[in-house]
C-alpha positions as a printed Julia matrix, in Angstrom:
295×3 Matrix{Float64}:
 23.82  43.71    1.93
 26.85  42.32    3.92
 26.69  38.89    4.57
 28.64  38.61    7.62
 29.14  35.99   10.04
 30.92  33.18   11.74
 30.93  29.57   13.38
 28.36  28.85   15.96
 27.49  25.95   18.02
 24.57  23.49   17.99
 23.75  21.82   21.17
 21.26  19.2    21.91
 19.29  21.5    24.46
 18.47  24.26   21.86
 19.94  22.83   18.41
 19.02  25.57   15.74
 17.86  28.15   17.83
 20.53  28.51   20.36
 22.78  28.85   17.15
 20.77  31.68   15.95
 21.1   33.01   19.27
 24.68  32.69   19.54
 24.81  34.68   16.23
 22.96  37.5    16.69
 24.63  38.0    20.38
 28.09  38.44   18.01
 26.1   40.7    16.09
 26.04  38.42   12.87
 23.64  38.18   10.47
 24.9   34.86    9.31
 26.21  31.8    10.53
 28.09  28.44    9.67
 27.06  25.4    12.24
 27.85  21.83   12.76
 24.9   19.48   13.23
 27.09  17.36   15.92
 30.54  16.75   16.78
 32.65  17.01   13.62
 35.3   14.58   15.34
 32.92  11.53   16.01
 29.19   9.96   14.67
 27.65  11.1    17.85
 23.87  12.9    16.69
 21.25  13.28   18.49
 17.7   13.7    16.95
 16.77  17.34   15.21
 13.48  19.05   16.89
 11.22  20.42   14.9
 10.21  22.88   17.59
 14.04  24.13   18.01
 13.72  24.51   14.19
 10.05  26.6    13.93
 11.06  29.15   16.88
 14.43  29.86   14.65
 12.85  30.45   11.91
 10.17  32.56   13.5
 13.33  34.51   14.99
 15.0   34.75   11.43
 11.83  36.28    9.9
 11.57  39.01   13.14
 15.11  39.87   12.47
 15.28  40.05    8.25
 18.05  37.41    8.86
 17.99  35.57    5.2
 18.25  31.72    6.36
 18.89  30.59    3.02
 22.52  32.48    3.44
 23.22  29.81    6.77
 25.71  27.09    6.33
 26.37  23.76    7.65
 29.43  22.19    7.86
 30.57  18.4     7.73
 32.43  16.62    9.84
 35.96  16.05    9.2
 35.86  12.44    9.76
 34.21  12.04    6.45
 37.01  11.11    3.71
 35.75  10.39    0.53
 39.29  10.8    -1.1
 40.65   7.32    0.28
 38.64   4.0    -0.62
 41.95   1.84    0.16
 39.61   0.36    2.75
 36.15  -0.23    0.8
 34.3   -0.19    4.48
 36.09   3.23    5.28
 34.92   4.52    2.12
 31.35   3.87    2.31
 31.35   4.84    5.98
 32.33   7.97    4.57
 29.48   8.1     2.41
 26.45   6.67    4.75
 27.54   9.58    7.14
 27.37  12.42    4.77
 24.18  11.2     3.27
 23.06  11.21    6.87
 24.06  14.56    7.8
 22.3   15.78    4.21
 19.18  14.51    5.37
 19.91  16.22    9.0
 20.03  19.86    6.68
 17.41  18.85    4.85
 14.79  18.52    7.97
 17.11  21.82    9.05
 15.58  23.4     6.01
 19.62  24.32    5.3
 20.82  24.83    1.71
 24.36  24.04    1.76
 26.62  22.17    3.27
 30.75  22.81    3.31
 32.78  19.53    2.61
 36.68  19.07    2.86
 37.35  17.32   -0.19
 39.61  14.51    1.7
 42.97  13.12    1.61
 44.55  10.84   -0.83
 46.7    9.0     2.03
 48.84   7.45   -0.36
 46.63   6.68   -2.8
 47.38   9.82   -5.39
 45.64  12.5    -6.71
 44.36  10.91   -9.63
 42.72   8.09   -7.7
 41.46  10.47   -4.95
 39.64  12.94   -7.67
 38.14   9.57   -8.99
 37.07   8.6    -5.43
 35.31  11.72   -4.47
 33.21  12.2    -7.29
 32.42   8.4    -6.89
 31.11   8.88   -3.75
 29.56  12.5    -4.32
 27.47  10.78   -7.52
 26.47   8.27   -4.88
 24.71  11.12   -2.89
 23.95  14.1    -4.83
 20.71  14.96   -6.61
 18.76  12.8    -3.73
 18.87  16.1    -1.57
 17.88  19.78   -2.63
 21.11  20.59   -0.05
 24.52  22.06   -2.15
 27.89  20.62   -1.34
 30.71  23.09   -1.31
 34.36  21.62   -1.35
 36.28  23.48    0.52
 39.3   24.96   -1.27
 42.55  23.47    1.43
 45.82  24.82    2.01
 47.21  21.59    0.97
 48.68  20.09    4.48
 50.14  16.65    4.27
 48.38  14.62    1.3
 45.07  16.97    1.35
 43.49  17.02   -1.88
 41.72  20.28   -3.32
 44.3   23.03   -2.89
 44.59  24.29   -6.17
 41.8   25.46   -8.25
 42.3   23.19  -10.95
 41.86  19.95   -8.69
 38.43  20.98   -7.61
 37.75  21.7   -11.02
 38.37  17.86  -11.85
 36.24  17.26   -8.71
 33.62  18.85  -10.23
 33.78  17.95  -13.87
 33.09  14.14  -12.82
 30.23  14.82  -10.36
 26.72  14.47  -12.64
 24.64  16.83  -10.66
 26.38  20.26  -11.47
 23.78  22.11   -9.99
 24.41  21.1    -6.48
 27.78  21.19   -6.59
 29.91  24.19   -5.87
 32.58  26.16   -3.87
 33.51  27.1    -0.73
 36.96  29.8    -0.38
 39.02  30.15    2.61
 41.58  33.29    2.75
 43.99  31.23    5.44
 43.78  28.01    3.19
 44.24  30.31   -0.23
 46.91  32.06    1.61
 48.62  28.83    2.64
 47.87  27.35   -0.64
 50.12  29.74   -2.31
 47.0   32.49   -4.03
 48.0   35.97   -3.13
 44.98  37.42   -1.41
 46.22  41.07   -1.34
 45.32  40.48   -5.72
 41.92  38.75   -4.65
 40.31  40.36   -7.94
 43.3   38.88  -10.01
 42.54  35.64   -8.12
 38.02  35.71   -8.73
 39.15  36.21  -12.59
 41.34  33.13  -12.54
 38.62  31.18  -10.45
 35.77  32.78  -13.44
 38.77  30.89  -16.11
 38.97  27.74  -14.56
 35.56  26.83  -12.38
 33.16  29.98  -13.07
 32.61  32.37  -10.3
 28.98  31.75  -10.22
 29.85  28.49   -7.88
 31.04  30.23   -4.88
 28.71  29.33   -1.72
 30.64  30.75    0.75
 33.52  32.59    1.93
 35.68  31.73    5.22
 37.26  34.91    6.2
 40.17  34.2     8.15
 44.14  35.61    8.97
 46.84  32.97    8.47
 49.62  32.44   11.37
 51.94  31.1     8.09
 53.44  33.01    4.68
 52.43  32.69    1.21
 52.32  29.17    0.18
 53.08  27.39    3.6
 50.82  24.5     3.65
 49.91  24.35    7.08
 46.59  25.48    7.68
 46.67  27.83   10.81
 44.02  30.46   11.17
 44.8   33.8    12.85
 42.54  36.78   14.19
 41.39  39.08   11.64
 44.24  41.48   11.2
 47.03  40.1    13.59
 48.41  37.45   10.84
 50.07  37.52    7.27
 46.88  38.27    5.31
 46.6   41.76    6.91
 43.73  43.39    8.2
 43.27  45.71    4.73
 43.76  42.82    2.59
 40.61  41.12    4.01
 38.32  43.61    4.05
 39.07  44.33    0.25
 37.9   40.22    0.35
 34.19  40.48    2.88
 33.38  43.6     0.49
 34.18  42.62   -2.58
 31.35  43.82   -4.94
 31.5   40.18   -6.94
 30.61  38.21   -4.06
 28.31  40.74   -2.25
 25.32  38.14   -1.79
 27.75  35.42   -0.66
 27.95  34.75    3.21
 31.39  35.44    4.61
 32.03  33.71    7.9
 34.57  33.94   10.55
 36.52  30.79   11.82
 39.07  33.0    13.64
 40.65  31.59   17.04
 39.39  31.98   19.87
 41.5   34.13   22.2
 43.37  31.95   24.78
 41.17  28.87   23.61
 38.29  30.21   25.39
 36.89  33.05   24.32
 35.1   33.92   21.15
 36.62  36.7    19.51
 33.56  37.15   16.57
 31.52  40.43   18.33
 34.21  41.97   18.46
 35.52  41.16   15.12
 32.47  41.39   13.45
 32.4   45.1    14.79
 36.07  45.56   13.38
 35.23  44.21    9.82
 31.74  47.01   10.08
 33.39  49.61   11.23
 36.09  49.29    8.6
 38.87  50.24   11.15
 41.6   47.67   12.35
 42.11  47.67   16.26
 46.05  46.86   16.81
 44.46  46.08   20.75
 41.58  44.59   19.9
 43.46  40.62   21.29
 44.15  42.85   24.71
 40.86  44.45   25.05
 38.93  40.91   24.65
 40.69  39.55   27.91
 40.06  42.81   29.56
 36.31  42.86   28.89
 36.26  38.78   30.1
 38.35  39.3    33.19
């Protein structure tokens, strides 16, 4: 079955249910969430009640909850320990927001790897694992580092970095991968070979740890390194090119989940997507229609 979703919200006044909600109003039967602000430390107790009722709703709906994704903030950095308080900030917060999926009931969690700041890309392997050996294996949540398009001094945007990553954590089996079309795009992978690319990711890291799949456009050629998502069809990736990626036959049972703009900064652009990507058929007007429909 097709795993197909995108980013919700999470707010204080219905928490995991309202993101369900949210979900299945865009027609999605997944979802990727963050459990506060991904900018600050601000959190705010999770309810169990919020929780129950979601599930409930998930089991009404065949929605497979163990496919739903968290995301961490990106204030967490666990690539720079220049400052030694910094660092273990860093780590206090995403042990925190692992034990915020664990009452969630969530299985993974998506993780930027970090920036190096200076520092190197030798150092900043060593520092991640560091602090991921500090925190894995005392949750049953996964951590999937996030493959990056390599912006400024961003480590992870070549396979063979996470790879290291992942060679010095101890706790292999909750450690894996999470893909990103824009940031592979950006990174300099050609996503129009995407099988040619899963049999070079089988070589170096084994295709068995992909978590999760970010489907998203890119506003920048092959091998910018800037990191700008685009609607589903209107950017450099190409509408064709990433529906060859959400059906892909290796990563059928892997959620794939939309982090596409929203059009003029306001409106969310996933129903309408969503329907796109189903019905297998790009819409050229499908930016012009949106405003239409919301005006």
């Amino acid at each position: 079955m097709l795993l197909l979703g995108c980013h919700v919200g999470f707010k204080k006044d219905s928490q995991l249910l309202g993101s369900l909600e949210e979900a299945l109003s865009y027609g999605a039967n997944t979802f990727m969430f963050y459990t506060g602000a991904p900018q600050n430390t601000n959190r705010y107790p999770i309810l169990d009640g919020f929780t129950i009722e979601a599930m409930s709703l998930m089991k009404e709906k065949n929605f497979d909850y163990s496919k739903v994704v968290v995301h961490a903030p990106y204030i967490i950095n666990l690539a720079n320990d220049k400052d030694p308080d910094k660092f273990m900030f860093s780590v206090r917060f995403l042990q925190e927001e692992l034990e915020r999926c664990e009452l969630l009931g969530i299985q993974s969690m998506v993780l930027h790897p970090g920036s190096h700041v200076g520092l190197g890309v030798d150092t900043a392997i060593s520092n991640i694992a560091k602090g991921l050996n500090m925190i894995l294996g005392s949750h049953p949540v996964t951590i999937l580092l996030e493959v990056m398009a390599g912006k400024g001094t961003e480590i992870g945007s070549s396979l063979e970095e996470i790879k290291r990553i992942i060679d010095l954590v101890d706790d292999k089996e909750h450690i894996g991968v999470c893909l990103d079309t824009c940031h592979l795009n950006d990174a300099g992978y050609d996503m129009s070979r995407f099988d040619q690319f899963l049999d070079l990711f089988d070589d170096v890291i084994g295709i068995d740890k992909i978590g999760c799949v970010h489907i998203n456009d890119s506003k920048n050629v092959l091998g910018s390194h800037k990191d700008r998502h685009e609607n589903i069809g209107f950017g450099t990736i190409g509408f064709d090119t990433l529906l060859s990626v959400v059906y892909n036959k290796r990563l059928e049972d892997i959620p794939k989940i939309l982090e596409t703009p929203y059009v003029d900064r306001k409106i969310a652009p996933y129903k309408y997507e969503i329907e796109m990507i189903r019905n297998k058929k790009f819409d050229e007007h499908l930016i012009d229609e949106i405003r239409e429909k919301k005006n």
